[in-house]
C-alpha positions as CSV (number, residue, x, y, z in Angstrom):
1,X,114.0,160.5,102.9
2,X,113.7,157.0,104.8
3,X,110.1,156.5,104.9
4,X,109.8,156.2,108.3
5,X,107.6,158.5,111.3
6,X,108.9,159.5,114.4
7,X,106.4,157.1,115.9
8,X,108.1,153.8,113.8
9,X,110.7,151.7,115.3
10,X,112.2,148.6,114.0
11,X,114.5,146.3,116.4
12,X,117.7,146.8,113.7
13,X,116.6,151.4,114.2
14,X,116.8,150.5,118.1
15,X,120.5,149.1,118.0
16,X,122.2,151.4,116.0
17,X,120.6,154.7,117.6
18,X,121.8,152.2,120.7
19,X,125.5,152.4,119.4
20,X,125.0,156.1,118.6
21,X,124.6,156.6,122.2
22,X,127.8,154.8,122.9
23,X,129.8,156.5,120.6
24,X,128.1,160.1,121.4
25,X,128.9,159.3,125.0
26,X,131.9,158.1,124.5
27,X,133.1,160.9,122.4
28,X,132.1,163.2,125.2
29,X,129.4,165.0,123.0
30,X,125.6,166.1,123.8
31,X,122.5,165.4,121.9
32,X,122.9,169.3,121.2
33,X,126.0,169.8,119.9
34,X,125.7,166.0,117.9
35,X,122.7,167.3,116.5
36,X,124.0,170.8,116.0
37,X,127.0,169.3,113.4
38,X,125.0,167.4,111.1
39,X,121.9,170.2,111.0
40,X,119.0,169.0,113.6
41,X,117.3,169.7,116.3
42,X,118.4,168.2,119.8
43,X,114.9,166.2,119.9
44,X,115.6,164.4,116.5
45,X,118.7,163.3,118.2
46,X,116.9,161.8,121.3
47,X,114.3,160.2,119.0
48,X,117.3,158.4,117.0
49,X,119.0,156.8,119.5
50,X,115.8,155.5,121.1
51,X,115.6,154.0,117.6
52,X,112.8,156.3,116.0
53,X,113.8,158.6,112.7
54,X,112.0,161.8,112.6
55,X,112.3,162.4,109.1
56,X,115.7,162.1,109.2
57,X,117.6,161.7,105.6
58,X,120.0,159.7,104.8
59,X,122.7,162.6,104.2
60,X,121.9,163.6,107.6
61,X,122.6,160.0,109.2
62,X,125.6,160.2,107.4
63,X,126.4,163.7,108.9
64,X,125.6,162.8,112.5
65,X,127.8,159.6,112.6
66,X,131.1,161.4,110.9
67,X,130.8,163.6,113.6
68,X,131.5,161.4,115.8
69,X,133.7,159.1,113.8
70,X,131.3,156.2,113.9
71,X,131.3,154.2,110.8
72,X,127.6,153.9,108.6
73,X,127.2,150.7,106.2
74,X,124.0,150.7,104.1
75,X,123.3,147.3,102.7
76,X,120.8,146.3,100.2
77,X,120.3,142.5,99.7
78,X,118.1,141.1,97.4
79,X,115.8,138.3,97.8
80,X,117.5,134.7,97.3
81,X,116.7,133.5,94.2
82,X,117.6,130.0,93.9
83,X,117.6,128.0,90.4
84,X,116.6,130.9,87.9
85,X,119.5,130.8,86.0
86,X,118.8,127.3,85.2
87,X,116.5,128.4,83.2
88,X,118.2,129.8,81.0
89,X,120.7,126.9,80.1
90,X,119.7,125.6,77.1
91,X,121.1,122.1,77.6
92,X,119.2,122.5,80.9
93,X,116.1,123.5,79.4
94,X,115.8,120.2,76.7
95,X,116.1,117.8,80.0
96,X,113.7,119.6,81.5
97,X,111.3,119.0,78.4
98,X,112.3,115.9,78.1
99,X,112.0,114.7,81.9
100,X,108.4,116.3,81.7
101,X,107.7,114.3,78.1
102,X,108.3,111.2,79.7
103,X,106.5,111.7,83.3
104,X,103.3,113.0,80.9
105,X,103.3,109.9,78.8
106,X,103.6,107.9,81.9
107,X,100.0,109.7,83.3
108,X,101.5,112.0,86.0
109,X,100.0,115.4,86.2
110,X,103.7,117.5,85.5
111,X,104.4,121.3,85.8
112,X,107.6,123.0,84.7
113,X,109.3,125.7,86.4
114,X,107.1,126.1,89.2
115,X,108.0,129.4,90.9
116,X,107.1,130.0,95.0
117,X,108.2,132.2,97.8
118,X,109.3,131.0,101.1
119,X,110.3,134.1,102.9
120,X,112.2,136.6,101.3
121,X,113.8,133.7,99.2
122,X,112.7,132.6,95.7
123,X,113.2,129.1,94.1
124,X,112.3,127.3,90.6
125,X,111.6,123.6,90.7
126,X,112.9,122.5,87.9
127,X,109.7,119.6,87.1
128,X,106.9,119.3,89.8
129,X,104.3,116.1,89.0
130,X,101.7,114.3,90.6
131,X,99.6,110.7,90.4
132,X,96.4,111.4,91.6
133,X,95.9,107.9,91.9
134,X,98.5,107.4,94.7
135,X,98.5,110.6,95.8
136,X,102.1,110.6,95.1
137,X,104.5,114.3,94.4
138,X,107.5,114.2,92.8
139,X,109.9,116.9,92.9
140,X,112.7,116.7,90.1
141,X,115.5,118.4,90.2
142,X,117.4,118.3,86.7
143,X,121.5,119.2,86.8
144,X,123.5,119.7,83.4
145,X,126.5,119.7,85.1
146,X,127.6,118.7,89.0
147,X,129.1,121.6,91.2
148,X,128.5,121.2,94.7
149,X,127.3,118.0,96.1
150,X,126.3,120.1,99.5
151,X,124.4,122.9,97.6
152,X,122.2,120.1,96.2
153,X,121.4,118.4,98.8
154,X,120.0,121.9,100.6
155,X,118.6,122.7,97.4
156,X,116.2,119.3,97.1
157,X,115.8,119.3,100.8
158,X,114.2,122.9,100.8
159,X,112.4,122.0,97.4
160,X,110.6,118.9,99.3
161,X,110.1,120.8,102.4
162,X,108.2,123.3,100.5
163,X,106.7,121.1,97.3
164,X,103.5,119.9,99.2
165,X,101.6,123.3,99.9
166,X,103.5,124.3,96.1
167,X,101.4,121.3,95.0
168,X,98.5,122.8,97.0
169,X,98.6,126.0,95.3
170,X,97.8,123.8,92.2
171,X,94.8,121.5,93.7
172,X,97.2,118.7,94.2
173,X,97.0,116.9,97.4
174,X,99.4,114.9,98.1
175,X,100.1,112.1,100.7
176,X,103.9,111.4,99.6
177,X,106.7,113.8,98.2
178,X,109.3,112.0,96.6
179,X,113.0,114.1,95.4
180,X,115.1,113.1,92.6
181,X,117.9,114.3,91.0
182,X,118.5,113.8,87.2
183,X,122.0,114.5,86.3
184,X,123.2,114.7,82.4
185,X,124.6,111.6,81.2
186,X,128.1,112.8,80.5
187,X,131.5,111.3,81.2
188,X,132.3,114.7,83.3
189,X,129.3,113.7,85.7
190,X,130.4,110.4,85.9
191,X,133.9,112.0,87.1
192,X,131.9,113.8,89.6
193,X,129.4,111.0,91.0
194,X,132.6,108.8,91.5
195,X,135.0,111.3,93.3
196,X,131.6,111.5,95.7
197,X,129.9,108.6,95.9
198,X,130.7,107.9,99.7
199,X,128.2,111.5,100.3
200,X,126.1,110.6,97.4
201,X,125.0,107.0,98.8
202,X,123.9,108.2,101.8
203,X,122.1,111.6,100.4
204,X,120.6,109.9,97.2
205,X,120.3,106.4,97.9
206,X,117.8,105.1,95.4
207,X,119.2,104.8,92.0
208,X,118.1,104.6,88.5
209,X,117.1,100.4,88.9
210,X,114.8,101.4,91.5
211,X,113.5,104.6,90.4
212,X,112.5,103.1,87.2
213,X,110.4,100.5,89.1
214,X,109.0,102.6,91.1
215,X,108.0,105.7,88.8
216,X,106.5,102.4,87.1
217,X,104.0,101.3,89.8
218,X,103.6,105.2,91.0
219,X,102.0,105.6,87.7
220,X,99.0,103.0,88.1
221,X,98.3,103.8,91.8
222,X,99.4,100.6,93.4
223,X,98.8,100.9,97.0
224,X,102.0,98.9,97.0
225,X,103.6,102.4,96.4
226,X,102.7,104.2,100.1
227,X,104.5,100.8,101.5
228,X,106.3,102.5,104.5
229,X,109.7,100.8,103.2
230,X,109.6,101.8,100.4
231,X,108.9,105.5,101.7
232,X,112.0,105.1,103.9
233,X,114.3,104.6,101.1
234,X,115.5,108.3,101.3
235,X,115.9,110.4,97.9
236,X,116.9,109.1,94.1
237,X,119.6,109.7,91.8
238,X,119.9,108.5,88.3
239,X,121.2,109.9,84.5
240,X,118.9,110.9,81.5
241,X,120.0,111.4,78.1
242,X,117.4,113.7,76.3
243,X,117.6,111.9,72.6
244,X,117.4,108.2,74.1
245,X,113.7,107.7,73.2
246,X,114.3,103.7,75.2
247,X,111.5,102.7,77.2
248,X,113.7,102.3,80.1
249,X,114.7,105.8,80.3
250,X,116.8,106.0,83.5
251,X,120.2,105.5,83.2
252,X,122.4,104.2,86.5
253,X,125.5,106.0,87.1
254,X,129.2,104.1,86.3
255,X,130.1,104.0,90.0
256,X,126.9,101.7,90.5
257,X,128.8,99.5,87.3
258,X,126.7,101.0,84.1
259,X,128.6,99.4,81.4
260,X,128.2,101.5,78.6
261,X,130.0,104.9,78.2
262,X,128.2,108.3,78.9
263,X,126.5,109.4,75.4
264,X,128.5,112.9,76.0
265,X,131.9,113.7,76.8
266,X,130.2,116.8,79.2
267,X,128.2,120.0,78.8
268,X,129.8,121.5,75.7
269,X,129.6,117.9,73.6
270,X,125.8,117.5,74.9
271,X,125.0,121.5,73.1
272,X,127.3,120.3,69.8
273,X,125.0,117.5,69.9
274,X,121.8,119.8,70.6
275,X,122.4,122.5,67.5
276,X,123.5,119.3,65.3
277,X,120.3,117.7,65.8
278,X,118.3,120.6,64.8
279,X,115.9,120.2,61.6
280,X,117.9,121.1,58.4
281,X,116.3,124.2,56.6
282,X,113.8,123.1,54.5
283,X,114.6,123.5,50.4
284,X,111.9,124.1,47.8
285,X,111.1,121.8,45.5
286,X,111.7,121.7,41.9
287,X,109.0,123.0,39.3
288,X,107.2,121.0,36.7
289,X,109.1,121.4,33.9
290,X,111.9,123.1,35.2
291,X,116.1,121.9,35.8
292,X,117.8,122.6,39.1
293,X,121.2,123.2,39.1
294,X,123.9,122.6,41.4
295,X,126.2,125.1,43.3
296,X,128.1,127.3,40.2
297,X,131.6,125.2,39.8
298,X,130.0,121.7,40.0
299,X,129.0,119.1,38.1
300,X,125.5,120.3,36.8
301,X,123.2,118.2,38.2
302,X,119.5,117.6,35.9
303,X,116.6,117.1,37.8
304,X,113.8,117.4,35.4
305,X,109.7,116.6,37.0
306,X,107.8,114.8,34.4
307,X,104.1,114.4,34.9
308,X,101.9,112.2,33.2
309,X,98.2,112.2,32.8
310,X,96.1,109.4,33.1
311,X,92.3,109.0,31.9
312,X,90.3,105.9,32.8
313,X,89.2,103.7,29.7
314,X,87.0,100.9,30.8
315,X,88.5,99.0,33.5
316,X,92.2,100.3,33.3
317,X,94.2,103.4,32.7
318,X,96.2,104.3,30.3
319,X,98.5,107.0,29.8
320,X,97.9,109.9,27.7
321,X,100.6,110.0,24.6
């Protein structure tokens, strides 16, 4: 049954017991005989179309709109979950830990996923750090691959809008937020960024150059930092590439003229790359004594461990015969 009293009312309950009316009307039907073809009384229909449901079940709603030929859609949304299947992209996932590597080693306070609620909505920022010093929040967002230039602009503008009482949560109180974007360095974003620069200039204006200076002088508190210019500069875009272990670790983007070629061709190449680069599987080592063989149907291969002991005569050593 819904769980609602007779007493309960809700503005959505008062406008379709609202159209009910219509329709009963309409139809040419009382409250009697409505209620009389689904099962209840006339009361429980007077009570539903002033928006009330006096225990009324579902089956029964049904029953009392077929009657009159009136059409019943029950909807169930869930909550807006924005950025959680990020998560759960591996290439995604080693920016992210690299991104907060690098902002750690710089002295920014950095948190990872950072999960909040704004409503019924539910978002992830991808890396959320702060400088005490300069009172300064930076909200990262990191993208593998670039869809929908619109979506990601609403995306970062709700992350900022939200990321200073996020940061609050944490003890973080911050003066400035700050929003960048960290795209993949792959040839396929590159494709991207150039087929959209015109929107991309005006929506992420500060690039990598910039950014790197700026992360720079964020990092030591220079009051140089809350300069209102440089606050007016808008929102930063610029290209990572998670092996690069370069002190300048921002890359600029080829429309800005980045002369060098993306490290990956696009997403796939980037995850060859990823399980490639994985620690081989550690083999034992040979025993004292012992030979170790190759694969059977090679060329045997002797490996033989010799050990020698030494005793100390005098001043020098000499080996044991």
């Amino acid at each position: 049954m819904l769980p609602l009293r007779s007493a309960d009312t809700h503005p959505e309950l008062v406008k379709v017991g609202a159209l009910f009316r219509t329709a009963r009307r309409a139809a040419g039907a009382t409250q009697q005989s409505a209620g009389a073809a689904a099962g209840v009384s006339q009361s429980a229909v007077s009570l539903f179309e002033r928006g009330r449901l006096p225990g009324i079940t579902v089956p029964t709603l049904m029953a009392l709109c077929r009657g009159l030929d009136v059409e019943l859609r029950l909807v169930a949304r869930p909550p807006l979950a924005v950025g959680r299947l990020d998560q759960r992209d591996p290439v995604h996932a080693w920016c992210c830990a690299y991104v907060r590597t690098r902002l750690a080693r710089a002295g920014w306070l950095v948190a990872g996923e950072v999960g909040f609620r704004d409503g019924t909505a539910r978002g992830w920022i991808d890396v959320l750090a702060f400088d005490p010093l300069a009172r300064t929040l930076l909200v990262v967002e990191v993208k593998s691959e670039l869809r929908d230039i619109g979506d990601l602009e609403r995306q970062v503008g709700w992350y900022a809008g939200v990321a200073r009482r996020v940061a609050r949560d944490r003890g973080w109180q911050a003066a400035v937020v700050r929003a960048v974007v960290l795209l993949l360095a792959s040839s396929s974003n590159d494709l991207a960024t150039a087929a959209n620069r015109a929107m991309l200039d005006v929506a992420f204006p500060v690039r990598a150059r910039l950014l790197d200076r700026l992360l720079a002088r964020e990092r030591v508190g220079d009051p140089a930092a809350t300069n209102p210019g440089v606050l007016a500069i808008g929102w930063g875009l610029a290209m990572i590439d998670p092996r690069s272990r370069t002190r300048r670790w921002l890359l600029g983007l080829k429309a800005d003229g980045r002369r060098r070629s993306a490290p990956y061709r696009d997403y796939a190449d980037c995850l060859r790359s990823r399980q490639k680069g994985r620690s081989p599987v550690s083999r034992p080592c040979p025993r004292v004594g012992h030979e170790q063989h190759s694969s059977p149907g090679s060329t045997r291969a002797r490996a033989v461990v010799q050990t020698r002991a030494f005793r100390r005569s005098d001043a020098r050593c000499s080996p044991l015969p």
